[in-house]
Every structure is written in C-alpha cells, then in structure tokens.
C-alpha positions in Angstrom: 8.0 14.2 -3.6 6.5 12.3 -6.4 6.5 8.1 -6.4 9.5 7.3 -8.3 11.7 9.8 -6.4 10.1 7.8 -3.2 10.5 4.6 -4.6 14.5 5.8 -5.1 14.9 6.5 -2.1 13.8 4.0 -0.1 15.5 1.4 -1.9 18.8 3.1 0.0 17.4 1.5 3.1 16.5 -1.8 1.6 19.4 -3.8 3.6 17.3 -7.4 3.0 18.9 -10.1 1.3 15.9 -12.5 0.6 13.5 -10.6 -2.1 10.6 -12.4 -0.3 11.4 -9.5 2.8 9.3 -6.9 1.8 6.5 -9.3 0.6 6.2 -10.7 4.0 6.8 -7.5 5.5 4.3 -5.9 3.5 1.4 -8.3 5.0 2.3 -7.2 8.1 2.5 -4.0 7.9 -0.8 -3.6 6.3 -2.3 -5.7 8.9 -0.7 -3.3 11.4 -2.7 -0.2 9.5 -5.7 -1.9 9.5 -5.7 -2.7 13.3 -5.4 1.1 14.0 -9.1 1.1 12.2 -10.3 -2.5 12.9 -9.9 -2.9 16.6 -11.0 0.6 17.9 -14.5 -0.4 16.4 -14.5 -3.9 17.5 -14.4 -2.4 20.9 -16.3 0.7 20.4 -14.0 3.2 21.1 -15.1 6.6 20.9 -11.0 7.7 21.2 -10.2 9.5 17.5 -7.8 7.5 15.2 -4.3 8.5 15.4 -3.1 9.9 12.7 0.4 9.8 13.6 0.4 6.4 14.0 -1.2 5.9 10.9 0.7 7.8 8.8 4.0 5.7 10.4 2.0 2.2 9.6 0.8 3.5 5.8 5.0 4.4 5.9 5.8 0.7 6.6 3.2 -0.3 3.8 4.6 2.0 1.5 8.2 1.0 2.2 8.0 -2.7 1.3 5.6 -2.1 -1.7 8.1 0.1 -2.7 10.8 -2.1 -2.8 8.6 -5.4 -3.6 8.1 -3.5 -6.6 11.8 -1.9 -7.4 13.0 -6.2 -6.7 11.1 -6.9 -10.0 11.6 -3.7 -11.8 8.1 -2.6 -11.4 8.0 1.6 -10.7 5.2 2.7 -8.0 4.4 5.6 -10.5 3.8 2.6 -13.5 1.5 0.6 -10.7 -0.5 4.4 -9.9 -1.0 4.7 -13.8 -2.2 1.5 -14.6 -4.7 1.4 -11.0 -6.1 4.6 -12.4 -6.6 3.5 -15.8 -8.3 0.1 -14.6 -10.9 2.3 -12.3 -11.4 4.7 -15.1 -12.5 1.6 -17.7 -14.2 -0.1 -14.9 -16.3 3.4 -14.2 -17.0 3.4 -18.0 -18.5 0.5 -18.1 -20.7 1.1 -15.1 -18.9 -1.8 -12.9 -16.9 0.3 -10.3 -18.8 -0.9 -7.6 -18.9 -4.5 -8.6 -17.1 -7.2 -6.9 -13.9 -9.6 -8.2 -10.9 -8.2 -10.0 -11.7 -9.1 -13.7 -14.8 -6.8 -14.0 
C-alpha cells in the first residue's frame, strides 16, 4: 500500500468534527511511541521492545498525521518527497548531522 492510498483510507475513519483532533491526538500518540522506547531504558529493562505494540502506536501516529495533513490538503506522499529532498540538499552540503531546521 503506498501513502496516498493510506492517507485515503484512513480519512474514512476520520469521524472528528474539530480539525484541531488529530493535531492533539497526534502529540499523544507520538508520546505514547516514544514511551515504549523511553521508559524501558529509564528503568533498565533488559525485556525486548514490543514490536506489536509499537507498530499499533506508530499506527496511531500515522492515523492523525494522516488526516492532519488530508484537513489542509497536504498528501503524505507530497510531505515524503519534499523530507527526502531536504535530507538529500542538507547531505550535499555536508550539514546532515547539524542541529536546527534551517541548515
């Protein structure tokens, strides 16, 4: 399944009415990724990451960018082009590892 196909389809299961949904559920979601990684090291766990559960969480993230995007006409495959363009130009000009988002 490519992006826009995804980005179709999961607009059939956008049933929000306030465009600032999926924005808000996007930070949490993301935070809820990040946990699976964050807190097992925090604590030291030697327990493997669950890949299940990530792939459910990076779901959720992909969900509400999805349809963040879709809400102002913006297609995932556009935002994948452009990211890949940006990392080419910034790898270029010898700054891929640099910090800040103007580089």
């Amino acid at each position: 399944m490519g992006l826009t196909e995804y980005q179709t389809a999961a607009a059939e299961y956008a049933l929000y009415e306030d465009v600032m949904y999926p924005v808000a559920s996007l930070m949490v979601e993301a935070a809820e990724l990040a946990d699976l990684f964050i807190k097992p090291l925090l604590r030291g766990d030697e327990d493997a990451i669950n890949r299940k559960e990530v792939i459910s969480e990076a779901g959720d993230v992909l969900w509400n960018l999805a349809n963040l995007l879709a809400d102002f006409d913006v297609s995932l495959e556009h935002v994948a082009q452009y990211n890949l363009q940006k990392l080419e130009d910034r790898k270029a000009r010898g700054v891929i590892k640099g910090s800040g988002g103007s580089r």
